[in-house]
N, C-alpha and C positions, 0 to 999 in steps of 0.2 A: 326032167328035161326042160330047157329056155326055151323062151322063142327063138334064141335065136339058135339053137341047134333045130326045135321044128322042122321038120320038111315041109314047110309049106312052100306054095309056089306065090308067083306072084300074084295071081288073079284070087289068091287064097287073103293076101296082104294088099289091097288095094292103094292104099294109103301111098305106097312108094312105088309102084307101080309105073314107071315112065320120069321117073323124077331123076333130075342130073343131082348129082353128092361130088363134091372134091373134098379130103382129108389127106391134112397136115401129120408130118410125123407117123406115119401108116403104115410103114414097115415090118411094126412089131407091136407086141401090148396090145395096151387100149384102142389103140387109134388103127393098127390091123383087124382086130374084131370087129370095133365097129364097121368100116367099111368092108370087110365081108359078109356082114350081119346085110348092110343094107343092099349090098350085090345080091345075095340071098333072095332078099325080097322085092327085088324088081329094079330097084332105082341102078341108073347108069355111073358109075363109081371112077373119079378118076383119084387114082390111090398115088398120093406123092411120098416123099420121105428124102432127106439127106443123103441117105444111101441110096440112091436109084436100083441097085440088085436089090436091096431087101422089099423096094416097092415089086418090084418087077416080080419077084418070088410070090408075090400076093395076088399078083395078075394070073400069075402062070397056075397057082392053085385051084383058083376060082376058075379059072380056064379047061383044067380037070372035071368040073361039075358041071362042063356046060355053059359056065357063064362068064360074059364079054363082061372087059374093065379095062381100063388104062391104068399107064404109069407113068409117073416122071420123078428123075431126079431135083430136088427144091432144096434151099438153102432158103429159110424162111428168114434169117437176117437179111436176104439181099431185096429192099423194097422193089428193084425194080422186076426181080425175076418172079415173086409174088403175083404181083400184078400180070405179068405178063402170062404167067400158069392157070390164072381167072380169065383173062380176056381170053387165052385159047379155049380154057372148057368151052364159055359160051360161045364161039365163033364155031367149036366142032361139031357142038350138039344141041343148040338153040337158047340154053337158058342155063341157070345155075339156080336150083331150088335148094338144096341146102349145101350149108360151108360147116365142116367140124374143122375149125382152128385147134387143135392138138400138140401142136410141137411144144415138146417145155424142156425144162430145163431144172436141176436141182444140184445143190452142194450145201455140205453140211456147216454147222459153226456160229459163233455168236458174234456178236458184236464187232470182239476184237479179234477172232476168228478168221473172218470172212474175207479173203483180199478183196481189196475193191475192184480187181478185174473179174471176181467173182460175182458180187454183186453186181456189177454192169451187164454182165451176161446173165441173171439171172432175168434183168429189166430187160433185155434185148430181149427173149423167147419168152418167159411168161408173160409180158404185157404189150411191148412195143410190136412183136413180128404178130400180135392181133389184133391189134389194130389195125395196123396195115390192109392184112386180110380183108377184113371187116369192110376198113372203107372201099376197097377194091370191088367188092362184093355188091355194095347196098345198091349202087347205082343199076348196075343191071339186074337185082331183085324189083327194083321201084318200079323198072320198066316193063316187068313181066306181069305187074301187079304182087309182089309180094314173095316170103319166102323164109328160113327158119336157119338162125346162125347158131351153132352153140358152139361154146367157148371150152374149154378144159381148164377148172380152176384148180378144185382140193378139196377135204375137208378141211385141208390148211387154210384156208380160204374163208373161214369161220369159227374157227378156234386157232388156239395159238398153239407152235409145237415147242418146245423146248431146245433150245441153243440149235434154230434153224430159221436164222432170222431172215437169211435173202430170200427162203422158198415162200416161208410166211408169208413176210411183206407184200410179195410179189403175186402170192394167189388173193392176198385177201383185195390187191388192187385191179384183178380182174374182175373178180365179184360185183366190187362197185361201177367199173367201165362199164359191164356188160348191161347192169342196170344201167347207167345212164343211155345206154345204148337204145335199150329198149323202151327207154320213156321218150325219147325224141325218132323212134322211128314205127310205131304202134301203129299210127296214122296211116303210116303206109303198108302196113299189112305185111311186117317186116319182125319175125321175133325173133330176138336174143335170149338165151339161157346159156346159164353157167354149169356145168359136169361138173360136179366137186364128187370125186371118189376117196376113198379110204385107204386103206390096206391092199393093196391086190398083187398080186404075187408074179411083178415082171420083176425084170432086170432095172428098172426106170431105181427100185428103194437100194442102190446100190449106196445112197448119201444117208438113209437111215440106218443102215448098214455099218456103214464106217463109225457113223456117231455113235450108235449102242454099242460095238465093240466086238460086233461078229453078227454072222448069221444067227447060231444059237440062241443070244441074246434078243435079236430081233423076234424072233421064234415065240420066245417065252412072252417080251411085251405081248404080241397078238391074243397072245393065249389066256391072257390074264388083264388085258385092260378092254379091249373089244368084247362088249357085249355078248357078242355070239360065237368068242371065242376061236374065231378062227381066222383066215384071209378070204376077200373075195375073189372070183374071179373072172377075168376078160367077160364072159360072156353072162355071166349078170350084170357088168356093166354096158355091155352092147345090148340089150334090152331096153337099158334107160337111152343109150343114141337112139334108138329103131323111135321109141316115145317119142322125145323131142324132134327128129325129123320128119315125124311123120303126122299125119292130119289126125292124129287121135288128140294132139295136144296144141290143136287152134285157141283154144282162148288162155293159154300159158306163155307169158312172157315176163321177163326182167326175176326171174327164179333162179337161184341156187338149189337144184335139185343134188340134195347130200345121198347116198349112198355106200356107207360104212361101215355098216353090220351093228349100230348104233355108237361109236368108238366118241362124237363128239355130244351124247349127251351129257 
């Protein structure tokens, strides 16, 4: 069992305990675990996503178990509705303690591969719609005293994949943001970290997918280049969210926390 299947309650998980969470891209995968992991353990969730039902489904779950969450429909390209999905958190519920920027984006191909309406949208959702976030964020973290952003990169993000040049490029330039990020706002008691996961078995490797030439294929890579031989899953990596959101990981910041059953040693 994870923590974050546990039944613990919130007074059991202090750490998130009363703490506001808005997450990107939270519909599904990663980014729904996570902020049900942290609804779980106390913290006030408001779950956004593209699809506003797929958010909403997330509320309505967690709303099953007892526990209050928000939702909204977010289109993380559009800077101003970003912004404006932060200023409401904090205007509804006092503060914004942590942001999981999440939404991304992936398509397969090389070089000569990759339209370059491909790659532009790879750089709109893995790098540009978090920064946006981010800046939206820091202002009202600095005013609360402080607060914990993590970013969604990759393992790609630190090794290289083969003929997946936009996903690459594009996590390994979150990596570096998120570091720069956190070396100019430490001071303020403001940490950035980078999620880089591996393998995990959403719909998201639909582009690793296509590139190996099927599922099966994909199947076999896990099974024979991943260390531990298999995929991870949501809620091993909503373990590493609940860590970085939470006060267990006060003196961790500007970190690529990898989590990929060892795939980039």
């Amino acid at each position: 069992m994870t923590l974050a299947e546990t039944p613990f309650t919130a007074q059991c998980f202090p750490a998130l305990d009363g703490k506001v969470a808005l997450v990107t891209g939270a519909g599904s995968g990663i980014g729904r675990a996570g902020a049900m992991a942290m609804a779980r353990h106390g913290a006030k969730v408001v779950v956004t996503d593209l699809d506003a039902d797929k958010a909403a489904q997330v509320v309505e779950e967690l709303q099953l178990e007892g526990i209050n969450a928000a939702s909204a429909g977010l289109d993380v390209t559009d800077d101003d509705a970003v912004s404006a999905e932060i200023d409401k958190t904090v205007k509804t519920y006092g503060s914004i303690d942590v942001l999981h920027s999440h939404a991304g984006y992936q398509i397969e191909g090389n070089l000569e591969q990759v339209p370059l309406e491909g790659m532009d949208l790879s750089w709109r959702l893995n790098v540009r719609s978090h920064f946006i976030a981010a800046r939206a964020t820091v202002g009202h973290m600095r005013a609360q005293g402080g607060g914990s952003i993590i970013v969604t990169s990759s393992n790609s993000g630190v090794q290289y994949d083969r003929e997946m040049i936009a996903y690459a490029t594009t996590k390994h330039a979150v990596v570096a943001m998120t570091r720069q990020m956190a070396a100019d706002y430490a001071k303020d008691n403001i940490r950035f970290n980078s999620l880089c996961p591996g393998f995990i078995d959403t719909p998201f490797n639909a582009g690793f997918e296509t590139q190996m030439g099927g599922r099966d294929k994909l199947e076999r890579y896990v099974a024979k280049t991943i260390p531990m031989g298999r995929w991870g899953t949501t809620d091993e990596i909503s373990d590493s969210i609940l860590f970085l959101a939470s006060d267990m990981s006060t003196f961790m910041t500007g970190h690529a926390l990898v989590i990929d059953g060892g795939e980039c040693i």
